[in-house]
N, C-alpha and C positions, 0 to 999 in steps of 0.2 A: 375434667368436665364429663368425659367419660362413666369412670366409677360415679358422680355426681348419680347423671340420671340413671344406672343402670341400684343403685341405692332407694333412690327415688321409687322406681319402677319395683321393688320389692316391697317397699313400705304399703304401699296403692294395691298390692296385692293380695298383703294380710292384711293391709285394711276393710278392703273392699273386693273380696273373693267373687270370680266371675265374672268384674270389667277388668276390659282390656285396659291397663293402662296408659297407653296410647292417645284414650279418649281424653285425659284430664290432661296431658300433657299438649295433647293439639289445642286445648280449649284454651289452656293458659299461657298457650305461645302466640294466639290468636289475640286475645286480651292485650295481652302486652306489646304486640305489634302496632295495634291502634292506639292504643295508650304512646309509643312513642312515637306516630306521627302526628298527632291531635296535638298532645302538651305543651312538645317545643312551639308548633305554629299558633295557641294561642299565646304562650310565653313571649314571641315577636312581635304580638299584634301593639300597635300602641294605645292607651288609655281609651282614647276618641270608638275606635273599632272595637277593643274590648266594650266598651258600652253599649255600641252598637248592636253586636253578637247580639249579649245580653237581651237585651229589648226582639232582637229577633226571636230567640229561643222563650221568652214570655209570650211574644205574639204566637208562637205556635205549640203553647201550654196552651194555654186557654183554648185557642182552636182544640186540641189532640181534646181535650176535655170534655167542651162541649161535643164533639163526634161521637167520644164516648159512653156521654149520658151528660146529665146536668152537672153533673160534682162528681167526683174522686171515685164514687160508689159505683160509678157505674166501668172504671178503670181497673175496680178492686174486684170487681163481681167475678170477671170471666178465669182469672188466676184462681179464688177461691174455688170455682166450680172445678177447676180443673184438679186443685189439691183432694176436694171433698170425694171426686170420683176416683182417685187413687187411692184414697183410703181404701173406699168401698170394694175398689176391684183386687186388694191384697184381701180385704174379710172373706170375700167368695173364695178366693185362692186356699183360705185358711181353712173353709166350710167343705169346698170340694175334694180337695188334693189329702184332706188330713191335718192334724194341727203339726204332725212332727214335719214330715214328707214339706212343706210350706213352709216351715221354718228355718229350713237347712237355707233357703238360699234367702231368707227374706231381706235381708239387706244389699244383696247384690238390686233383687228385683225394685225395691224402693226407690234405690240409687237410679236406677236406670227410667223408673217413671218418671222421678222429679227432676231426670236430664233431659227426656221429653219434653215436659212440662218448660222448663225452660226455656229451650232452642224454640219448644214451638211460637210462644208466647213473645218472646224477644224477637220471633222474624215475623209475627203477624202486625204487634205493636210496634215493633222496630221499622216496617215497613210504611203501617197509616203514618206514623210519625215525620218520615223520611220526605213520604209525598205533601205535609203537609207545611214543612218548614221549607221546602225548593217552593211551595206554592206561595207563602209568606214573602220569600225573598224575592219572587217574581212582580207579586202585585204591591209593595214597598218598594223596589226598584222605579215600576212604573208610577206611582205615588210620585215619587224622588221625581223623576224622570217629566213629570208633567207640570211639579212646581218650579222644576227648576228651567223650562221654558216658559211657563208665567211670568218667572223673575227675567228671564232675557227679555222677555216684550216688553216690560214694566220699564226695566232698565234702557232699551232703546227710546220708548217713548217720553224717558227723562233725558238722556242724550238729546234727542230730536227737541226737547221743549226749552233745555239750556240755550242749546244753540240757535235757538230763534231770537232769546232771552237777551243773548248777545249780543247780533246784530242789530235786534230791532226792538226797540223804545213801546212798551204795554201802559200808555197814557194813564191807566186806572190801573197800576202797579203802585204801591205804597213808596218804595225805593223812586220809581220816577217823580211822583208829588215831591217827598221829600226834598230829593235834591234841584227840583224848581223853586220849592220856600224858598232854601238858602241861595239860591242864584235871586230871587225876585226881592228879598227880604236885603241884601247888599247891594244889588241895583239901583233899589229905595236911597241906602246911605250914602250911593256918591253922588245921587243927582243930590242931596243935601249936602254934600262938602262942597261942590262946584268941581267942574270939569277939571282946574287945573290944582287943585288941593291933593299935597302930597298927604301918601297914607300907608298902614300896613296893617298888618291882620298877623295879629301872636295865635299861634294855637299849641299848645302844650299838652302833654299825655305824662303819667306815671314812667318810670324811669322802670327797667326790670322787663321781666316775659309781657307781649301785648294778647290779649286773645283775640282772635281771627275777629270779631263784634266791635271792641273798640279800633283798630286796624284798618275796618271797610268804615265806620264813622266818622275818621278820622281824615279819611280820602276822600270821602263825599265832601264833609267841612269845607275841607281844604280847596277842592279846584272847585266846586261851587263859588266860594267863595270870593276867592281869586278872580274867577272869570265873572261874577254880577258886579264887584267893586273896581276893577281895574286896579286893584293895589298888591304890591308883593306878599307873599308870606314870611313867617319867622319864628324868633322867640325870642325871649327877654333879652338876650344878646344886642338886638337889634334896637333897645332903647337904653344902653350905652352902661349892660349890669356885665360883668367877667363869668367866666365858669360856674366858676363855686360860687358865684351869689346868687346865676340865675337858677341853678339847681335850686339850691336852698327856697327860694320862692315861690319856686313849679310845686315845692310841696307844700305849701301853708296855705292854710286854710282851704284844704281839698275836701269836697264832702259828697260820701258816697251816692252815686246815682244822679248827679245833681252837678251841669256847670256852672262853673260861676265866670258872669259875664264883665270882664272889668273895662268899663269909658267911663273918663272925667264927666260929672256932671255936667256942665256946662258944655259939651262935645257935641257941634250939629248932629242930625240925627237920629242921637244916641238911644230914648226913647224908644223911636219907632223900630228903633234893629232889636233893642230888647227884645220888646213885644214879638215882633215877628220872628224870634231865633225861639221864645219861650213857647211858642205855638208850637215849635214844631221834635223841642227836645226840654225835657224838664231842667229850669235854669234859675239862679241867683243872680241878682245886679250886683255889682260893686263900683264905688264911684273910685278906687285908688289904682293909682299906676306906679310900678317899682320903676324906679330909673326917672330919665328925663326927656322929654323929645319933644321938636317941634312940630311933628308930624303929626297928624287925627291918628288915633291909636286905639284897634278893642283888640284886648287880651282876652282868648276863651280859654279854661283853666278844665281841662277833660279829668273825670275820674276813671278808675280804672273799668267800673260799670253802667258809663252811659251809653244808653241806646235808645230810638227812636219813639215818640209818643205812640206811632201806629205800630211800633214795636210791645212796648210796655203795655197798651192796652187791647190788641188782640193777641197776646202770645196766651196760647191753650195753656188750664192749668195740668201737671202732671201730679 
């Protein structure tokens, strides 16, 4: 390592008669010092923060720019001037001293101007630059910092609106209407069966993943249901069909967006519960029933996308 730079330190010599070489060696151990604490730490940053940097180091382009002048030219100007008066101050060198007398060292002196030129420019530019990216990072931080206290209010005030939502019943809520149709709309069918008319209520969904939409539909249905009719729940099971027959029937004639509602014709009622079930979720009648029973019997036959009419016609378009 040794003989290395004491090699080094000769080469720099006849290269560049009258710098010390000391100076290129401290410059390019300097370089490289920062060079290896920068790299590895942006080498570890992950994707998210590397982009981030990024966009920091853009926001304080632009800034460094406009401070400079409008465009580039005005980042270019004060370098240029500084070359163009090195020229100038070697020509006088050249005019005054002699041309021979001037010549003997002119390379050492060039070197040593446009190492000036350098260092100076790099620690004036290096510095506006410096204050101006700590200033980016500061007023971005506070950016961050003030929407992400907006999002805590916003989010409390959705916490605090859930949990009212909870407890207590918003009479002009779409979800409350709803599930009074179908509690008021089965109410209707048993005071038409008579008090002691046994009964049941099939409700059927797709077999496979439900989404959270048919899931809460299917719960509304259900204990509305249940609780305006006084009748159990079920499914096909329950009017006297085995596994694999009532599967096989859960899926016939299923039609997208659209249940279909199945009571015997002739089934007290049956009519008026259409109607008022079709008010309230877009529906098909069916007058057939698989299996056999002696019970009043409506099969409601869920597809995989039904949802509510106050659903279907005010959901925003995207």
């Amino acid at each position: 390592m040794t003989q290395w730079l004491r090699d080094c330190e000769r080469r720099l010599n006849d290269t560049f008669p009258g710098i010390p070489p000391s100076l290129f060696i401290a410059s390019g151990m300097a370089v490289v010092s920062v060079l290896a604490i920068i790299l590895p730490a942006l080498y570890m940053l992950e994707g998210a923060d590397r982009q981030y940097l990024r966009s920091l180091f853009g926001i304080t382009w632009t800034k460094f720019l406009a401070a400079e002048g409008t465009t580039a030219l005005g980042l270019v100007s004060s370098p240029v001037a500084s070359i163009v008066s090195a020229v100038v101050t070697v020509a006088i060198e050249l005019a005054l001293q002699g041309f021979r007398r001037a010549t003997a060292a002119w390379k050492a002196n060039l070197i040593k101007v446009f190492y000036v030129i350098a260092v100076v420019n790099a620690v004036v530019y290096g510095s506006v630059f410096t204050r101006l990216f700590l200033h980016t990072i500061h007023s971005e931080t506070s950016e961050l910092q003030s929407k992400l206290a907006g999002d805590n209010s916003t989010i409390k005030d959705l916490n605090r609106t859930l949990y009212l939502k909870r407890h207590n019943a918003t009479f002009s809520d779409p979800a409350f209407q709803n599930a009074m149709g179908v509690l008021q709309a089965f109410t209707v069918w048993r005071k038409a069966l008579g008090a002691d008319a046994k009964c049941h209520i099939l409700i059927t969904q797709p077999s496979g993943d439900h989404r959270d939409t048919l899931t809460a539909f299917y719960g509304v249905l259900m204990t509305a249901g249940v609780m305006g009719a006084n009748c159990p729940n079920g499914d096909l099971q329950n009017i006297g069909l085995n596994p694999l027959q009532a599967e096989q029937e859960e899926q016939k004639g299923v039609i997208p967006g659209v249940a279909v509602i199945h009571i015997p014709l002739d089934a007290p009622g049956s009519e008026a519960l259409f109607v008022s079930l079709s008010n309230l979720f877009q529906s098909k009648r069916s007058y057939m029933l698989p299996g056999s029973t002696s019970e009043q019997v409506v099969w409601i036959q869920l597809p995989a996308d039904i949802v509510w009419n106050s659903d279907l016609f005010e959901r925003p378009a995207h």
